[in-house]
C-alpha positions in Angstrom: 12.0 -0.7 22.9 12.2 -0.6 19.4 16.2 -1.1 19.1 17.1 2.0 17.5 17.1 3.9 21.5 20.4 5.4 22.7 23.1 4.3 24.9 21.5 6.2 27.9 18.5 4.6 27.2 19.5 1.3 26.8 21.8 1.7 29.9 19.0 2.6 32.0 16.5 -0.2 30.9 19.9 -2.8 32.2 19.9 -0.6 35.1 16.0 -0.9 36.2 16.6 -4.4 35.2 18.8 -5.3 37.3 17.1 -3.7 40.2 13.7 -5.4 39.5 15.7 -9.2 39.4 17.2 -8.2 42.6 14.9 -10.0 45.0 15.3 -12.8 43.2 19.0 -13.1 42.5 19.9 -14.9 46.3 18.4 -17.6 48.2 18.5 -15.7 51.0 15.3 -13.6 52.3 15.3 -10.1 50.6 15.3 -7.4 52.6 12.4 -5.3 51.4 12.0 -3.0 54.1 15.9 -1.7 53.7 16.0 -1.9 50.1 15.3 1.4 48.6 14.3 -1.3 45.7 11.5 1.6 44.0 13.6 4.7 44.3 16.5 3.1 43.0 14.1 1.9 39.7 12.6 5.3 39.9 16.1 7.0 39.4 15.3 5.9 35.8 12.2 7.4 35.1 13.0 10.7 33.5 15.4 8.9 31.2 12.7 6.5 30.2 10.4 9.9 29.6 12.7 11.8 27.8 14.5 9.2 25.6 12.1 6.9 24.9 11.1 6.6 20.9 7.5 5.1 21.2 5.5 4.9 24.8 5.1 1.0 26.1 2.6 -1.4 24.8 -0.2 -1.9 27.2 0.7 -4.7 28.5 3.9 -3.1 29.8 1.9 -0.6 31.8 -0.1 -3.4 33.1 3.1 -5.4 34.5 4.8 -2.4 35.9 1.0 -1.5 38.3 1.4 -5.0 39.5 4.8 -5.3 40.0 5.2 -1.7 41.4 2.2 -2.7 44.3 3.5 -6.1 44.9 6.5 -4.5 45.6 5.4 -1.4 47.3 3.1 -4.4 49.6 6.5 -5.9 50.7 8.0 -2.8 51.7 5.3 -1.3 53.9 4.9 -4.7 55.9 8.8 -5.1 55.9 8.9 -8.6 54.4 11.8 -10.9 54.5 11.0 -13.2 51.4 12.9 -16.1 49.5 11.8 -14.4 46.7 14.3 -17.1 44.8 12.9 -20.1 46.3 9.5 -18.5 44.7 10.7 -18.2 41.5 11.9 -21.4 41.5 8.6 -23.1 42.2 6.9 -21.2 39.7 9.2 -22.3 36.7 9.2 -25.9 38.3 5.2 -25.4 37.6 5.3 -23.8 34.2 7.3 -26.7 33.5 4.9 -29.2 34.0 2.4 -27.9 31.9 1.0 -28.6 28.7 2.7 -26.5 25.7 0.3 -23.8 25.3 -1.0 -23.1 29.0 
């Protein structure tokens, strides 16, 4: 984003936001099988297409393939994950390493 977009815009970058930190907003196992987690992100898309002021950097692209299979993994084996308890362990990591790692 370049902070100059629209409200529409902005609105649905909070939106697909919010459905992307879903998994990990509960301790509890998420549901991946019942979520409709990509199609509700997906919703999205032709706002992000037609109101966007300058395409993604790269990188962006390269999260959203990784994120979008991981996700798209869950869902056709119908995991249950503590998807929080995941998160958790990873910032406890990132924590105890060097500045700079």
């Amino acid at each position: 984003l370049t902070g100059e977009e629209n409200d529409v815009m902005r609105e649905a970058h909070r939106l697909s936001g919010f459905c992307l930190g879903e998994p990990f907003g509960s301790y509890e196992p998420y549901d991946f099988g019942s979520s409709r987690i990509t199609s509700r992100i997906s919703e999205h898309g032709s706002v992000f297409l037609k109101h966007r002021l300058t395409p993604p950097p790269e990188e962006v692209y390269t999260l959203h393939r990784k994120l979008a299979g991981a996700y798209n993994l869950c869902i056709k084996l119908g995991a249950n994950i503590s998807c929080r308890d995941l998160l958790d362990e990873v910032v406890e990591y990132q924590k105890k390493q060097p500045t700079g790692s």
